[in-house]
VOVO-234527 format. One line per 8 residues: number of its first residue (from 0); their letters; for each residue x, y, z of N, C-alpha, C. Coordinates in steps of 0.001 Angstrom, whole numbers, plus 500000, padded with zeros to 6 digits. Example, Ala and Ser with C-alpha at 12.3 -4.5 7.8 and 13.67 -1.06 7.14 Angstrom:
<rs>
0) as) 513190:494310:507800:512300:495500:507800:513200:496700:507800; 512850:497750:507080:513670:498940:507140:512900:500030:507870
</rs>
This chain:
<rs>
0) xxxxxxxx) 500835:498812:500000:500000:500000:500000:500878:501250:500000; 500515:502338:499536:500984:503419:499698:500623:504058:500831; 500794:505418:500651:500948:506312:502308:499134:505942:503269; 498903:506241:504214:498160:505994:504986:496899:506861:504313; 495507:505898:504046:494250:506245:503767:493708:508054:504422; 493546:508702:503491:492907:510190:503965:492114:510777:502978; 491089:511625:502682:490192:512323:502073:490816:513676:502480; 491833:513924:501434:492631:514997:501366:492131:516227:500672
8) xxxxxxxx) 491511:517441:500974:490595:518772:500174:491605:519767:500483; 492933:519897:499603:493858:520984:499941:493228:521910:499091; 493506:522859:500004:493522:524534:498997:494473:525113:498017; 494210:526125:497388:495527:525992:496810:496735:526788:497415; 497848:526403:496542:499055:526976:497664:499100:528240:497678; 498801:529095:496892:498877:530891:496436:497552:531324:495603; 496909:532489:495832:496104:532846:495466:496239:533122:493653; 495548:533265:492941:495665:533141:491522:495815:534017:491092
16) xxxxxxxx) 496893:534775:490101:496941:535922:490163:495854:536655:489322; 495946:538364:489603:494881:538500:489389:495033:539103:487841; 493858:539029:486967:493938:539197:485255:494265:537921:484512; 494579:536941:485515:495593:535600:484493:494033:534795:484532; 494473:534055:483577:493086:533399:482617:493346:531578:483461; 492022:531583:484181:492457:530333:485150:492480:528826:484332; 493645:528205:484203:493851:526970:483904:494277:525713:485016; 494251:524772:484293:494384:523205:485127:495228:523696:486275
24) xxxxxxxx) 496701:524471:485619:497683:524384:486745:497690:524952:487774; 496693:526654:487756:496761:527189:488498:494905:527191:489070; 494452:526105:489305:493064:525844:489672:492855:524679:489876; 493665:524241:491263:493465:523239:492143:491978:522397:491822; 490756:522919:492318:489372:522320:492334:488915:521558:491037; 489614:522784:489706:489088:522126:488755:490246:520823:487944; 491408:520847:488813:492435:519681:488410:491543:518748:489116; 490808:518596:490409:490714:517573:491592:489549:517077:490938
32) xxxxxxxx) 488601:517935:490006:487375:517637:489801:487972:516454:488504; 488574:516859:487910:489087:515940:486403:489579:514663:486976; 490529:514267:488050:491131:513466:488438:490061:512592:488853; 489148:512892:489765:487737:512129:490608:487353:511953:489326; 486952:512710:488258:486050:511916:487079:486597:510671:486553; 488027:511198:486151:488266:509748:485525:488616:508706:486300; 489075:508930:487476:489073:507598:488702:488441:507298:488779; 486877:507662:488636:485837:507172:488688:485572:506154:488080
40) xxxxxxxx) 485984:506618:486830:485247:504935:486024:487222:504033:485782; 488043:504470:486097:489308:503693:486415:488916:502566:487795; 488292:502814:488705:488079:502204:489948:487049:501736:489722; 486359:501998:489039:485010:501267:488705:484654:500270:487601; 485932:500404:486323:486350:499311:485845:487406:498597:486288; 488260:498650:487267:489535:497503:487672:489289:497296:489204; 488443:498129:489765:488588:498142:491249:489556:498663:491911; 489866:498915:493383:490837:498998:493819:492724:498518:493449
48) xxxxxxxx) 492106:497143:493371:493373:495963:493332:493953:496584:491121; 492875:496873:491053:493922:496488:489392:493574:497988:489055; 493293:499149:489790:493143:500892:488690:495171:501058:488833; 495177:502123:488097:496429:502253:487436:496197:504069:488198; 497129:504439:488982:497700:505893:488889:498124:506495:487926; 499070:505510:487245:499807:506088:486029:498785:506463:484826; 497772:505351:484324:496333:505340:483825:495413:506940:483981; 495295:507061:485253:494506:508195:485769:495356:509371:485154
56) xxxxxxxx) 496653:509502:485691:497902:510567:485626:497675:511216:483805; 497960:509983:482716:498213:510093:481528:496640:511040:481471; 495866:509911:481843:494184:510639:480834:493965:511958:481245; 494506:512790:482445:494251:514083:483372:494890:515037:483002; 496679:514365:481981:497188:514835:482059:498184:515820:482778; 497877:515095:484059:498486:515744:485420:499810:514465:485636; 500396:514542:487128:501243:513487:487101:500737:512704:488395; 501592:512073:488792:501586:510980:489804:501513:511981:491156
64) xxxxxxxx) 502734:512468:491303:502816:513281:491973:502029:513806:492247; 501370:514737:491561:500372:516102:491812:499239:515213:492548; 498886:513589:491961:497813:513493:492451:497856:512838:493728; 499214:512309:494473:499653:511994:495645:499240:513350:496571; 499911:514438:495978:499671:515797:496634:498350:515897:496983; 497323:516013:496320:495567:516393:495891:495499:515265:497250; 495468:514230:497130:494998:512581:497839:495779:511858:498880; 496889:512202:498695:497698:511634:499673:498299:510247:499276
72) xxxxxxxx) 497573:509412:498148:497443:507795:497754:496778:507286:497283; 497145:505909:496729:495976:505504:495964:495025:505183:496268; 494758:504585:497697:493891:504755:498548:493177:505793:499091; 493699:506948:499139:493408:508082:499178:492064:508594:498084; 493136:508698:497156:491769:509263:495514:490956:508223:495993; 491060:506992:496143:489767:505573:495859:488566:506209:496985; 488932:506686:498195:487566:507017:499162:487561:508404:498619; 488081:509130:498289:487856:510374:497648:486674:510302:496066
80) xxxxxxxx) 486949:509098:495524:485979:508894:494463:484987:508640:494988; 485089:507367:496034:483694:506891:496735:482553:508413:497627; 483445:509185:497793:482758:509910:498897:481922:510855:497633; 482641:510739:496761:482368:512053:495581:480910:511454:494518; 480853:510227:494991:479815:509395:493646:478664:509419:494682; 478475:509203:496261:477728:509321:497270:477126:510854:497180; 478107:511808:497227:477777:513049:496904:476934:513597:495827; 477521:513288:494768:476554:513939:493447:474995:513141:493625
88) xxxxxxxx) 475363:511837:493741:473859:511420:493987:472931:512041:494742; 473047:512422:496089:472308:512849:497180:472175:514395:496768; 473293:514955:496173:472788:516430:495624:471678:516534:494429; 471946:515649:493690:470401:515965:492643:469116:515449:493231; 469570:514012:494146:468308:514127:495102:467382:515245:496065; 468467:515981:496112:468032:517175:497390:467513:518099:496158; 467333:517911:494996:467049:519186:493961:465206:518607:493466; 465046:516819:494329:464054:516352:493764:462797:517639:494344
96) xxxxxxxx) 462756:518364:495448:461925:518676:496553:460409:518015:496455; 461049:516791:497253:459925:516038:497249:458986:516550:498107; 459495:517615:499201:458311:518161:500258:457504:518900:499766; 457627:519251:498333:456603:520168:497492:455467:519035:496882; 455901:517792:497142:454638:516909:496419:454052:516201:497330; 452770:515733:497042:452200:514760:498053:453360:513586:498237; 452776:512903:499333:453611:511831:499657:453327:511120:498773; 452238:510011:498461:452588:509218:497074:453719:509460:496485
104) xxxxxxxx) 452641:510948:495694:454097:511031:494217:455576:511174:494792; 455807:511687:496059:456896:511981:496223:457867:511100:496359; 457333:509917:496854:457734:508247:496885:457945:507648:496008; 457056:507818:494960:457166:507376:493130:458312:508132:492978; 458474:509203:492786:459350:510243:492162:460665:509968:492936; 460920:509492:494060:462098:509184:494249:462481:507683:494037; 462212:506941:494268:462399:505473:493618:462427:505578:492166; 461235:506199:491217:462291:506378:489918:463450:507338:489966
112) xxxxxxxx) 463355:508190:490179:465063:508950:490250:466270:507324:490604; 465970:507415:491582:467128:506251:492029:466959:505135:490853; 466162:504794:490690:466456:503923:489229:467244:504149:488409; 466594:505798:487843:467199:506463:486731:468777:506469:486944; 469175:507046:488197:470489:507097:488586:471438:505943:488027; 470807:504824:488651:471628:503596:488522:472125:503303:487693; 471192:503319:486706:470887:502821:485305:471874:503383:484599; 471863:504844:484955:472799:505785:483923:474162:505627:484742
120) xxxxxxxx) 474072:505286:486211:475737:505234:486638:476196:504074:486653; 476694:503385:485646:477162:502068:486612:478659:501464:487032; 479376:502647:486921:480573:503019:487373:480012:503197:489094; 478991:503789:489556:478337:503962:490754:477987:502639:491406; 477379:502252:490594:476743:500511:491371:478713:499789:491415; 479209:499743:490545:480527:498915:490491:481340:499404:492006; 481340:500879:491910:482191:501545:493217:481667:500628:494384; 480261:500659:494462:479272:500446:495820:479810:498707:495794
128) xxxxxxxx) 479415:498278:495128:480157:496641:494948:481548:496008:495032; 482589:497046:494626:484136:496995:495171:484463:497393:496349; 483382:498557:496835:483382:498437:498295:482953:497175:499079; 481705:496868:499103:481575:495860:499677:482300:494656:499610; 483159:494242:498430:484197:493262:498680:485067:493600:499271; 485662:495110:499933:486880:495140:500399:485699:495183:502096; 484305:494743:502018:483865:494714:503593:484047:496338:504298; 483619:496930:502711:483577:498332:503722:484533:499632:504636
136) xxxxxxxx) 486141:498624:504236:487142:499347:505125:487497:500713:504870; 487297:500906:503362:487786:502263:503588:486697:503223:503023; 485720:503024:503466:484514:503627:503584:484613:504041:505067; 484354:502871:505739:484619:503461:507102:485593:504068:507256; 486680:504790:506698:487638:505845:507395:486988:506855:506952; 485677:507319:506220:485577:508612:505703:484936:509218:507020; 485155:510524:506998:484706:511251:508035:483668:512228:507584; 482964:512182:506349:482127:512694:505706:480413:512142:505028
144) xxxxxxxx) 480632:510601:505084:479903:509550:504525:478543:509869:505263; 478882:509385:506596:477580:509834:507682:476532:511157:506718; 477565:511745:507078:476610:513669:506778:476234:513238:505753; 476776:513097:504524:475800:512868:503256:474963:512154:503012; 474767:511161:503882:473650:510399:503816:472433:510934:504718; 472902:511106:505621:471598:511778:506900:470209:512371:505825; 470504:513147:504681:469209:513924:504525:468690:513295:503315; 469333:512058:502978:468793:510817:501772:467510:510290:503256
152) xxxxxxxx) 467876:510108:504117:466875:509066:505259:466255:509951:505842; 466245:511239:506152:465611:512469:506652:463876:512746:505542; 464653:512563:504152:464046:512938:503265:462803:511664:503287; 463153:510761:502893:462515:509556:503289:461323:509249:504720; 462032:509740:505860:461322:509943:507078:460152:511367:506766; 460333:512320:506585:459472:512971:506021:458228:512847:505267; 458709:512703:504524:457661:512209:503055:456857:510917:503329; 457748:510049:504567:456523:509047:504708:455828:509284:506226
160) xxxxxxxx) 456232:510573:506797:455620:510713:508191:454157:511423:507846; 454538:512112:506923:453495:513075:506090:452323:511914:505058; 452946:510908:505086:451952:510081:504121:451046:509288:505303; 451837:509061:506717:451049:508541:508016:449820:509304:508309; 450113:510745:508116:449473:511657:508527:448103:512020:507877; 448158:511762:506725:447309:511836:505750:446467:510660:505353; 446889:509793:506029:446036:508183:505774:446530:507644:504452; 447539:508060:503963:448099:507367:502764:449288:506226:503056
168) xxxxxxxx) 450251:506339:503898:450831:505524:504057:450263:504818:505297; 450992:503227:505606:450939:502711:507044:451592:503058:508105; 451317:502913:509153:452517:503165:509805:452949:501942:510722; 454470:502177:511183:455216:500687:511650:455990:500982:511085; 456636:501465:509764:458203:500856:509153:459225:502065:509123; 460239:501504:509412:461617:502388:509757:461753:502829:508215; 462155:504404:508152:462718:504594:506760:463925:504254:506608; 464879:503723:507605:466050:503272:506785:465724:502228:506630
176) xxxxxxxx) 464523:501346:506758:464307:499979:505890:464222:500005:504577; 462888:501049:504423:462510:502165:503146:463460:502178:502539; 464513:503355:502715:465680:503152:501895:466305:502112:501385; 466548:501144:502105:466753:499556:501946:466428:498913:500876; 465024:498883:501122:464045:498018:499924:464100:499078:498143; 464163:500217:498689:464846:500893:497306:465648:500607:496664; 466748:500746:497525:468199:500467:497440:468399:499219:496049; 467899:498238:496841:468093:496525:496673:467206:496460:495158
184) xxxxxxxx) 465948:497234:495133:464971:497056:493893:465854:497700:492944; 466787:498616:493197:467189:499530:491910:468848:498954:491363; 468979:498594:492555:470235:498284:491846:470615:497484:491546; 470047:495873:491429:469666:494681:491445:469873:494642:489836; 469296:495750:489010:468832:495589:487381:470481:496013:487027; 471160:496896:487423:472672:497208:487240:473611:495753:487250; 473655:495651:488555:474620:494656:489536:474654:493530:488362; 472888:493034:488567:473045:491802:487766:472452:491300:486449
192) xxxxxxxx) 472826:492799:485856:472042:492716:484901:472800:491300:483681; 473910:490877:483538:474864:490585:482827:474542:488530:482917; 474596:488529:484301:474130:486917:484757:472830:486859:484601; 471880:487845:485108:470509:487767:484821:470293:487363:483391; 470170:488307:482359:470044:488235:480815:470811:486679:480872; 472390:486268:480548:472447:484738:480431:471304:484066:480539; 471488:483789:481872:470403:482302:482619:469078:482302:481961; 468766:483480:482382:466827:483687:481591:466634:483942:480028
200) xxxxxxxx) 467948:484151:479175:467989:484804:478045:466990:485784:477745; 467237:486692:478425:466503:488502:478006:467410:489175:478562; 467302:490262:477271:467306:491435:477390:466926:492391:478577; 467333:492757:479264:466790:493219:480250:466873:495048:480133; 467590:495386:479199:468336:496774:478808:467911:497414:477544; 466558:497038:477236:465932:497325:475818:464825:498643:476677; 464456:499706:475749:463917:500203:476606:462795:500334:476957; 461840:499072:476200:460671:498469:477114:460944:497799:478219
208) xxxxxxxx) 461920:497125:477968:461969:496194:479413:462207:496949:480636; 463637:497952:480479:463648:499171:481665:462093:499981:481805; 461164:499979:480776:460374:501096:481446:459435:500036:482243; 459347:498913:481564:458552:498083:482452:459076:497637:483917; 459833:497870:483921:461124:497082:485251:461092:498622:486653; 461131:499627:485655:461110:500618:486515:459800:500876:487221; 458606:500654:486045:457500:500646:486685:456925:499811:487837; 457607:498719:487492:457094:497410:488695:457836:497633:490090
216) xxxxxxxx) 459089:498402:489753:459681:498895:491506:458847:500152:492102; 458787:500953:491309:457706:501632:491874:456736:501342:492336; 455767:500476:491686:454784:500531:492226:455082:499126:493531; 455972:498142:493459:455980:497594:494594:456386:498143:496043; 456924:499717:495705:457668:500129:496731:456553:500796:497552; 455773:501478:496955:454607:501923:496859:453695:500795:497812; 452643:500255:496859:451891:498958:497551:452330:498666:498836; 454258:498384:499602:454334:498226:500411:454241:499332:501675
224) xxxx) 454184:500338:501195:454233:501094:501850:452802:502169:502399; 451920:501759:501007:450350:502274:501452:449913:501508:502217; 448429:502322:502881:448069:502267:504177:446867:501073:503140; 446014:500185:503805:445263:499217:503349:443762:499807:503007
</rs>
C-alpha cells in the first residue's frame, strides 16, 4: 500500500493571480474535479486491486505526483471517488423537493430517480460493489459519509411521516428499511444485469423492458408502503 488512507481537500498553495486566465495548473478544484472523474470509472472498471495511477495521471494529464499531493494515495483518491459518487447522487436528490409533492408522488418520484440514477451510473453501482468486497474498510475511514447520507433518510422519514398523517401511508416501518428496499429494487437491474440476461435469456436493457422494470419497483415500493 501506499501512504496511509485520507480524504485529502487541499487549497491551493497561492492565490491566483489576478487578470491571468484560470487553467488546470493554476486551479486546484478544477484539476481535483478531472482526476475524481476519471478515477471514477478507472476504479470502477479495475477496482481497487487492478486501477492504474499512472492510467489516471496520463488521461488528466496531470502526474503521479500532483495526484499523491491532491489525495495523499491511491487509497486516498479511491475514498475520495467513493465519497464524491455518494455526493453527486444525494445532491440531485436534494434538487428532487419532494416536500413540494404529496407523499405518494413523492415516493414514486424518488424510487424512479434512484432507478434512473443507477441505470445511467454504473461506474456507481461497480464503486458500491468493490466496496463491499473490500467489507467496507475504507469507507469506514471517511469522516464525511455519515453527513451525506443523513438527509437521503431524513428525506425519506418525512415524506413518509406526512403520508402517516394523511392516511396514505401505514405506519410501523423504519425509513432506513425504506431506503433499503429501494436500494436493493434499483440496483439489482445494474449489479446483475449481465448473469441475469444469460440464465433467463433477456434482454433486460431494451427500453421496454427498463420502462417496464422501473414501473414494477415503483409501484411495489409503493403497495408496500400504502396504508390498506
Amino acid at each position: 500500500m501506499n501512504e496511509p488512507v485520507h480524504s485529502a481537500r487541499p487549497a491551493a498553495r497561492r492565490n491566483k493571480p489576478a487578470g491571468k486566465e484560470t487553467t488546470r495548473t493554476n486551479d486546484p478544484a478544477r484539476t481535483m474535479a478531472g482526476i475524481l472523474e476519471v478515477a471514477t470509472v478507472e476504479f470502477g472498471e479495475k477496482g481497487l486491486a487492478g486501477a492504474r495511477i499512472d492510467e489516471i495521471a496520463a488521461a488528466t494529464q496531470t502526474s503521479k505526483r500532483m495526484i499523491y499531493y491532491y489525495f495523499g494515495s491511491k487509497e486516498g483518491l479511491y475514498l475520495a471517488v467513493l465519497e464524491e459518487s455518494y455526493r453527486r447522487m444525494r445532491t440531485i436528490e436534494s434538487a428532487l423537493r419532494l416536500e413540494d409533492l404529496e407523499p405518494e408522488q413523492a415516493l414514486r418520484t424518488l424510487v424512479g430517480f434512484t432507478f434512473d440514477h443507477h441505470q445511467r451510473n454504473e461506474n456507481y453501482i461497480r464503486l458500491v460493489m468493490s466496496e463491499n468486497m473490500q467489507r467496507g474498510q475504507y469507507l469506514a475511514q471517511s469522516t464525511i459519509i455519515q453527513d451525506l447520507n443523513v438527509p437521503a433518510i431524513q428525506g425519506i422519514r418525512d415524506l413518509y411521516e406526512r403520508g402517516i398523517a394523511s392516511g396514505v401511508f401505514r405506519a410501523g416501518l423504519d425509513p432506513i428499511d425504506i431506503h433499503a428496499s429501494i436500494s436493493a429494487l434499483t440496483f439489482f437491474n445494474v449489479s446483475n444485469r449481465h448473469t441475469f440476461g444469460l440464465i433467463f435469456k433477456r434482454d433486460t436493457q431494451t427500453p421496454a423492458a427498463l420502462a417496464a422494470r422501473r414501473e414494477s419497483v415503483i409501484d411495489m415500493v409503493v403497495r408496500y408502503v400504502r396504508a390498506p
